[in-house]
N, C-alpha and C positions, 0 to 999 in steps of 0.2 A: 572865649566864653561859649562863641557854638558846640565846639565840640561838646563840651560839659552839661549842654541840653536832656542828654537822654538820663543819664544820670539823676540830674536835680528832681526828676520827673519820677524817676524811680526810686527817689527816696522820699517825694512826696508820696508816690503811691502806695508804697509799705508803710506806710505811719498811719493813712489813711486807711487802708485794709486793717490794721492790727486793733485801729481804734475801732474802726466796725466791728467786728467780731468780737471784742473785748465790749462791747455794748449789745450788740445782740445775743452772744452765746457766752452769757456770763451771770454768772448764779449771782452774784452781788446786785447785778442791774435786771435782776428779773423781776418782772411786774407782782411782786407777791404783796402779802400781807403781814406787817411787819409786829412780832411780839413787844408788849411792852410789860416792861417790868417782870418779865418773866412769866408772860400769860399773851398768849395767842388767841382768838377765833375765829375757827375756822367753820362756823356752822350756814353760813350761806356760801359755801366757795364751795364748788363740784372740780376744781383743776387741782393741779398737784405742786406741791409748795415746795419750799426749802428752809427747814429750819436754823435763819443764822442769825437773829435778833434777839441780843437781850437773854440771853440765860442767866441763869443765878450761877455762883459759882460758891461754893464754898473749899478754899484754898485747906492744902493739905489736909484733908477731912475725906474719909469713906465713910458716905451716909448713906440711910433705906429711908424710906419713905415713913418709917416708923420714929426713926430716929430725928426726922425734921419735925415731924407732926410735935413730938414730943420737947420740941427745941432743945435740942443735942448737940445743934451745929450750926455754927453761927457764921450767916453770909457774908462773904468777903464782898464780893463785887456783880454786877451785870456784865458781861460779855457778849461781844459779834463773836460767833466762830471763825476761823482767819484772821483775825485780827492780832493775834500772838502768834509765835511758832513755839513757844512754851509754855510751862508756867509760872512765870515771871508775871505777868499780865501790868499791871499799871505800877509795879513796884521795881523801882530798880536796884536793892536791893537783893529781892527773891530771885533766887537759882532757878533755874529753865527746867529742872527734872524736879520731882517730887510726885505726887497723888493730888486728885482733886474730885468735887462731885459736881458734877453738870447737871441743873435744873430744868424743865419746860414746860407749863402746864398750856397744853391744847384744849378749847374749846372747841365739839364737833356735833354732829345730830349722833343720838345714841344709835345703838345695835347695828353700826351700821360698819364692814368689814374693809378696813385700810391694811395699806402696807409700808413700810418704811426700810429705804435702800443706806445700808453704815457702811462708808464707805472705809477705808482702813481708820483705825485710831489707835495713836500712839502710847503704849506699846501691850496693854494688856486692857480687860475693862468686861464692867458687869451692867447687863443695860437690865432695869427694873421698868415695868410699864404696868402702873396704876397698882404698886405694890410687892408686883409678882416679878419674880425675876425669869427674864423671858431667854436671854440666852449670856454666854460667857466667852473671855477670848483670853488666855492664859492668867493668871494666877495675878489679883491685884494688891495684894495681903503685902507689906514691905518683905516681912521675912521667909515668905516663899514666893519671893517675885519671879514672875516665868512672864518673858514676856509672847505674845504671839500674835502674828499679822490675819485678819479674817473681814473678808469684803464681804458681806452678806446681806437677807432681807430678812424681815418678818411680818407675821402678817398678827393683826387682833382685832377682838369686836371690839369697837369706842362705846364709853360711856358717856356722860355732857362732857364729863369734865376728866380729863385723860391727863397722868400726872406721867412721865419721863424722868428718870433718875437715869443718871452713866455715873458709874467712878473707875475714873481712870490713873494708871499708875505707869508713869516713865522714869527710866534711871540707865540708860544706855541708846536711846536715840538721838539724833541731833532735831529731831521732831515732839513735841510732848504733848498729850494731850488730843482734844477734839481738832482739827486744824481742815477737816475738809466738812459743808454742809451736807447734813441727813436729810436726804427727798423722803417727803412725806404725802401720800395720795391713796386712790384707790389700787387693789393687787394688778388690777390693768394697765392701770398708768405707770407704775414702777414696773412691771416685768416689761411693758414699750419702751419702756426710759432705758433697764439694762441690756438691752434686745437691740436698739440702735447702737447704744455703746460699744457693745461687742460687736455688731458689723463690722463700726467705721475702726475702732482698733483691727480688729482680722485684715481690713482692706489696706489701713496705714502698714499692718506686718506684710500682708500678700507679696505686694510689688516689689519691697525692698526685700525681701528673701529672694526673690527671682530672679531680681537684677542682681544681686550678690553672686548670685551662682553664673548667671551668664556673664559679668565681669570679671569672674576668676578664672574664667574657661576658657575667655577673651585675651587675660592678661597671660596667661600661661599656652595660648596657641599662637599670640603674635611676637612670641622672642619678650615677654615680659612688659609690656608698653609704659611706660607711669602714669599715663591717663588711666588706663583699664584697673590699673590697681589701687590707684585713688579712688575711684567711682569704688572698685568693692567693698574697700573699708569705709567710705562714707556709707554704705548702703548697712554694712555688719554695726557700723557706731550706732546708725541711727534703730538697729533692731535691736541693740541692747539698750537704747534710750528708753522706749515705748512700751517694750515687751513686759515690763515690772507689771503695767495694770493688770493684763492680761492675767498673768501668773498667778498676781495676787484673788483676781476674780475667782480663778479656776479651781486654786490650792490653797491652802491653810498652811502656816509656815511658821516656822518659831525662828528663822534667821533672817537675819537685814542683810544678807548677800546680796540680793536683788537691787535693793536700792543702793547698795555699794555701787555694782555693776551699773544701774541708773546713772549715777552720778560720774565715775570715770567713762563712761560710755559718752554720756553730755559732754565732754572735754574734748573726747578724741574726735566726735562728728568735727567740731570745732575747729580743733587742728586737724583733720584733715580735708574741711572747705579750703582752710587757709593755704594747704598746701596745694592742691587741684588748681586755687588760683594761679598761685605761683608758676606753678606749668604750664599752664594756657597761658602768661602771659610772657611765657620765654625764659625766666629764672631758672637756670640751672642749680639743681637741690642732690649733692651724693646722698644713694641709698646710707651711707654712714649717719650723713645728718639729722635725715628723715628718723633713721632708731633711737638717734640720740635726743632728740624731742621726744619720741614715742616714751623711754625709757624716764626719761626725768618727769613726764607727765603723769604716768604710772605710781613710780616713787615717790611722790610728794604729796598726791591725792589718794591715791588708791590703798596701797600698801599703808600707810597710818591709819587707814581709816579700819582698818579691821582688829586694830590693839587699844580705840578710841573710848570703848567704851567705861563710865561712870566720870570721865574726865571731859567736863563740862570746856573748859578752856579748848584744849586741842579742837571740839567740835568747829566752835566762833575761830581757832585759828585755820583749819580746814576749809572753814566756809569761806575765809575775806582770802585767802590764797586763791581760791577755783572763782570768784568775783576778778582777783587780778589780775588771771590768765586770760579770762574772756575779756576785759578790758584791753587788753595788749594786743590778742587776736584780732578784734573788733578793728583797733585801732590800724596794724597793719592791713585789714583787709581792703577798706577804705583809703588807705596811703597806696596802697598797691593799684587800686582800682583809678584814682583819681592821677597818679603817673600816670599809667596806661594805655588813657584813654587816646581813644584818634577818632578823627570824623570819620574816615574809612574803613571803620573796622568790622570786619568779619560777622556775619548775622548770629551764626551759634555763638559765637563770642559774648556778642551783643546779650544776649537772652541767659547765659550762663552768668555774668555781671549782675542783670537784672534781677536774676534769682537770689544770687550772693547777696544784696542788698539786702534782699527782701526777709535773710534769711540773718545776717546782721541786725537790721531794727528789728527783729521778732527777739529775737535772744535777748536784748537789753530791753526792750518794750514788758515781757513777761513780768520784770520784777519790780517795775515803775510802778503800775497802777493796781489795784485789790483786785485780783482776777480770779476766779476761779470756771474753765472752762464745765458746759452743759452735755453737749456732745462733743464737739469738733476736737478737740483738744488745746492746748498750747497754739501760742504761736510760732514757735521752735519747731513745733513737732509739725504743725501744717507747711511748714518753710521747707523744712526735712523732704517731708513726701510731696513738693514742685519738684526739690533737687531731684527724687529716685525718677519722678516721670519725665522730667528732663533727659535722664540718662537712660532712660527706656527708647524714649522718642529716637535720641541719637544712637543707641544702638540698633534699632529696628529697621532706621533708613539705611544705617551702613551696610546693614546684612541683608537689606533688600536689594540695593544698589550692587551688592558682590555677586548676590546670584543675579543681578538681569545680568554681568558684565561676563560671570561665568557663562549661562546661555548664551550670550554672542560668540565667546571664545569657541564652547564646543558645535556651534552654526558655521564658525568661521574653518574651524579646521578641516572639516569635508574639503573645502576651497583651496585648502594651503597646496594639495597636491598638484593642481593643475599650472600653479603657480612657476613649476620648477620645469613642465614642458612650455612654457610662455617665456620665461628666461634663456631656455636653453634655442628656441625658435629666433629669440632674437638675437643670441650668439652667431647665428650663420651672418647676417649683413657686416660689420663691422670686421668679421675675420676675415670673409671674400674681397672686402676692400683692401684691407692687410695685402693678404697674398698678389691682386694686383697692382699695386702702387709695388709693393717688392720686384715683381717680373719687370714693369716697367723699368726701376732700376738698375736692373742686370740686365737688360737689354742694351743700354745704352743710347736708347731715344731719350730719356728724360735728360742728360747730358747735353745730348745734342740742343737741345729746343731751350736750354738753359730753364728746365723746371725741376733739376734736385733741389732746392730749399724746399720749392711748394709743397712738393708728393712727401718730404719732409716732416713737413709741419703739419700736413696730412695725417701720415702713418702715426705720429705722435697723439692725433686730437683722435685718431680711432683707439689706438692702444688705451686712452684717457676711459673712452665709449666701456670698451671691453674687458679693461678690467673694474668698473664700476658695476656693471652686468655679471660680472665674477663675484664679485662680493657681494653681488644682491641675490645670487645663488646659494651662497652659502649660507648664508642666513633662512633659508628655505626650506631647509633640510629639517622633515616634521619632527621627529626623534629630540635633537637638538633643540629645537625651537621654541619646544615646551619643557625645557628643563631650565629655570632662570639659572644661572649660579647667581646667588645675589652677594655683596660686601656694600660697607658704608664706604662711600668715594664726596667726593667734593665737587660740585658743580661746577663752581667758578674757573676749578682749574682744569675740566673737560672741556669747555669753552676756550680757555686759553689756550689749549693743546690741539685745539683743532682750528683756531687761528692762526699757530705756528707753519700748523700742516701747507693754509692752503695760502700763505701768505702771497705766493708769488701771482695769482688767480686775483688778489685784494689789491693789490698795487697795480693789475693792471686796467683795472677799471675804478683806481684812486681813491679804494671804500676803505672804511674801518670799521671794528666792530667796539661797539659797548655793550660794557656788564655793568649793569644797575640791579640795586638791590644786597641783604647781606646775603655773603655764601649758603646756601643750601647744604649739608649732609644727607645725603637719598640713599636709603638703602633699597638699592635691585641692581640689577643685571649692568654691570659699565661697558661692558662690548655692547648688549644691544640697544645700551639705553646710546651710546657712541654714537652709531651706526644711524640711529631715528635724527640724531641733531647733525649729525655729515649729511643725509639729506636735503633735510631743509633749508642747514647753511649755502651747499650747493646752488640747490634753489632757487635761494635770496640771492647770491652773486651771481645770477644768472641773470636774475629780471629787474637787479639793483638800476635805478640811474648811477652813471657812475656823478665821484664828487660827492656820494652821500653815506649815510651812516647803517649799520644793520646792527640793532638794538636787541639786547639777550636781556629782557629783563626778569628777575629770580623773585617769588613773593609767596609768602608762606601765613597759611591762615592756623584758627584751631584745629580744623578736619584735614587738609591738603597743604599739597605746594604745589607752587603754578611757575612753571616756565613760560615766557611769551616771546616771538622772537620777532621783528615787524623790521621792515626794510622796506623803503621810497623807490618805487618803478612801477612798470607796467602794472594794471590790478588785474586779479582773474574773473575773466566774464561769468557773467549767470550762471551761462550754458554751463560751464567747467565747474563751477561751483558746488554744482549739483553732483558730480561724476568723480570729484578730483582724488577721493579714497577709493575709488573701483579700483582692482585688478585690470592690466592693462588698457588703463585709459588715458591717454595723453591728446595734448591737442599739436605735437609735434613728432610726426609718424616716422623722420628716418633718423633720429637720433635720442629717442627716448625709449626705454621698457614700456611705461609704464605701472610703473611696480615700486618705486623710490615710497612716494607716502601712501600707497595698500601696507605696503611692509612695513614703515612707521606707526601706521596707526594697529597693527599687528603687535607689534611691539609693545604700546603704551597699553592696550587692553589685556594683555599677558600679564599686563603689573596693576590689571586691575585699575586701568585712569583713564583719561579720556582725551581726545585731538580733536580742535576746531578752527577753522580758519577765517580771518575776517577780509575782506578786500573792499578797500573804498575811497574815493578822492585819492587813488598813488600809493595807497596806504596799505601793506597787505602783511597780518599777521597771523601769527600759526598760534595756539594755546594750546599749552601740553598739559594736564592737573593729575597729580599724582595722590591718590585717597590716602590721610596714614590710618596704620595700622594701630 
């Protein structure tokens, strides 16, 4: 159940946030003053309102103000604005599409100059204010219905008594009607009102345009990664989520493209949170798979919805199909996450879950309770823009971290050359030993005195010295050194392969090695990445007690993999602790370079990762962490 802790916490904490915000930045729960019976007052309120109580409604009727005065047109019903998504209203018989005229009579102080923010209304419509027809939004007449999208203000002098007429006419959206509240205030208060609006939209597009493109630049400079190209299409989803208001604010449109693109746009973020999870948490998904969701998502939502129109049905089948994808998502994402979990797991891990969550209960939260966001937007859409700053955060460290590990590499290479007269310095000892243990041979003193095995076993443990110093030569060579060749290799079985090598060196000080952990796939350099773990192992079977175990264990988070490699004996003092990646630093002067872990830790930082070592109570181990790409 502990593990489960952080989880429970964050899905308490998204229910809580969405509730907040869905009560603070919510026209429904705004401190206003409520019309009744189709008459508002507003003549001591100096703040700026929202009109969504109580309109008159007269069903399938285009009325003027003339034609009410003169009872022409006979009221169907009072309406909340949002409270339908058509014009069906309390009848469940009436079809969702048709014509209707929207009522409002405001009381205010006369001659006194307001403004009023329409925000889109479906799909055509004529707004009258106190008689006079103030502006148009395509053609409301049945038999020259034009329909056209217009997000706009206006501004009039108020009388006492301020009458409001809309008639509106839908027949090919799956929206009809008035369906978002008209802000009603002073020209000040409505241009602050659309003036923030546009900020925080511009700032929800900003980041997610940014990180799109540095995601894509990311996914196509690292060999194609499926992190980098998930984060791009969540970041392009969620800009074809958002970007409708925008659009609509900026431009006058006579096509529902946009809100096509809105609406398949909302699906893909969806599936492709779903899919990001799935990766981060080790699911392997073919690029096949991946298109063939993308494609059947497309197909089934998108593509019908552009032959939808005047066919009310298909709309309501459209709509409970894109309700039972995000239910399945939903569903998976939460099954995925609640497998998953460990108590040990991984901090960006941790924080990418928590967002997932957050971003879960916002999608299903939005269409629970009567919300209409003021500024901030949705909860979808604020869940959305955690995700793009999450993926900003993580890429910004990664690319800070590449260039500090770049500047060390091109600090270090000045260095590399001196490297190759310090190997080649230390070639002379171990050779002059050679040459006399051989003379002594051929002289036939060592015969005599009965010491051929020793000078033997000698010549063998210098040959051991010198070509170990040979191969740490080679690898020194600047040219070389900085050109990885990299291939995907298997850890597990470089480990194996290098316990093969030095088996006879394990048996004689009675060690074994373990490999804990699942196999790794690393792609870099296998000779030099080789070369870094022959060191260490080295090393380790140097300062092992014997009768103990030298432990390779393999562990792989969201961002890295970590080799760690620890073995029981001697631990390294302070002093050495301090020194032990220097160039020719050892604390054993006639048989060591110096140069085994400089050159290691060379290695690891060429691939861009990092070497540390810990020694304590017997205990001494090397961390190798490899960044992915």
């Amino acid at each position: 159940m502990k593990k489960y802790k952080f989880i429970l916490i964050a899905f308490f904490f998204a229910i809580v946030l969405n509730l907040i915000i869905q009560h603070v930045d919510n026209k429904y729960t705004y401190n206003d003053i409520e019309a009744i019976y189709g008459i508002v007052d507003y003549t001591d309120s100096s703040q700026m309102h929202f009109l969504i109580h109580d309109w008159e409604v007269y069903q399938d009727q285009l009325l003027t103000s003339e034609d009410i005065k003169n009872k022409q047109g006979q009221l169907t019903q009072y309406v909340d604005v949002g409270e339908f998504g058509g014009f069906e209203f309390y009848s469940q018989n009436q079809k969702a599409h048709g014509q209707a005229t929207y009522r409002i009579r405001i009381y205010d102080q006369p001659q006194k100059v307001v403004a009023m923010q329409l925000p889109e209304i479906f799909s055509a419509y004529k707004l009258y204010i106190n008689g006079q027809l103030y502006t148009q939004s395509g053609i409301v007449e049945k038999e020259n219905y034009t329909p056209e999208i217009l997000n706009t203000m206006v501004t009039f002098t108020t009388q006492e008594c301020n009458e409001i007429i809309i008639q509106v006419s839908d027949y090919d959206h799956y929206y009809s009607g008035m369906i978002y509240p008209i802000a009603y205030g002073s020209q000040r208060q409505i241009s602050i009102y659309q003036t923030i609006q546009t900020l925080i939209k511009g700032l929800q597009s900003f980041l997610p345009l940014v990180m799109a493109i540095v995601c894509i630049v990311s996914y196509w400079k690292t060999g194609y990664a499926k992190r980098d190209g998930y984060f791009a299409c969540i970041c392009l989803s969620y800009l074809g989520y958002i970007l409708y208001a925008i659009v609509h604010l900026l431009i006058n449109s006579q096509s529902f493209l946009w809100y096509r693109l809105e609406d398949i746009s909302y699906y893909l973020l969806i599936y492709f949170v779903a899919l990001l999870l799935l990766q981060q948490c080790h699911y392997k998904i073919s690029r096949i798979y991946s298109f063939v969701g993308l494609f059947v998502l497309i197909a089934t939502l998108f593509l019908p919805s552009l032959w939808i129109s005047y066919n009310q049905d298909m709309i309501y089948g459209l709509s409970y199909m894109g309700q039972l994808y995000k239910g399945l998502f939903s569903f998976l994402m939460i099954f995925i996450i609640f497998r998953n979990v460990e108590e040990n797991m991984d901090s960006s891990l941790k924080y990418l879950i928590m967002i997932i969550i957050l971003f879960v209960v916002s999608i299903n939260m939005d269409s629970i309770f009567w919300y209409e966001p003021i500024y901030l937007g949705w909860g979808s859409e604020i869940a959305g823009f955690v995700l793009s700053v999450y993926f900003s955060i993580i890429m910004v460290s990664e690319k800070i971290q590449f260039y500090q590990q770049n500047k060390i590499l091109s600090e270090n290479k000045k260095q590399m050359k001196d490297y190759i007269f310090d190997v080649a310095h230390d070639l002379k000892a171990p050779a002059a030993s050679l040459y006399g243990y051989v003379e002594l041979l051929n002289s036939g003193i060592a015969k005599k005195q009965n010491k051929e095995e020793y000078l033997l076993s000698q010549i063998a443990q210098k040959v051991q010295i010198l070509s170990k110093r040979i191969a740490l030569l080679q690898t020194l060579d600047i040219e070389k050194s900085l050109i990885l060749n990299k291939n995907l290799f298997s850890l597990t079985k470089m480990i194996e392969s290098l316990e093969q090598r030095y088996q006879i060196l394990l048996q004689d000080k009675q060690l074994e090695i373990k490999i804990i952990g699942q196999d790794i796939e690393l792609y870099a350099d296998q000779e030099k990445i080789s070369i870094c773990l022959e060191n260490i192992l080295l090393n380790a079977i140097e300062h092992a007690y014997s009768n103990s175990a030298i432990v390779f264990e393999l562990l792989e988070d969201a961002l890295s993999y970590q080799i760690q490699i620890t073995n029981h004996g001697k631990i390294i003092s302070k002093e050495d602790m301090n020194h032990i990646f220097e160039r020719g630093y050892t604390s054993h002067q006639n048989e060591h370079s110096g140069l085994g872990l400089a050159i290691c830790q060379k290695i690891i930082q060429a691939h861009v990762g990092e070497i540390t070592v810990q020694s304590l109570h017997d205990i001494t181990t090397f961390i190798i962490v490899f960044i992915k790409k």
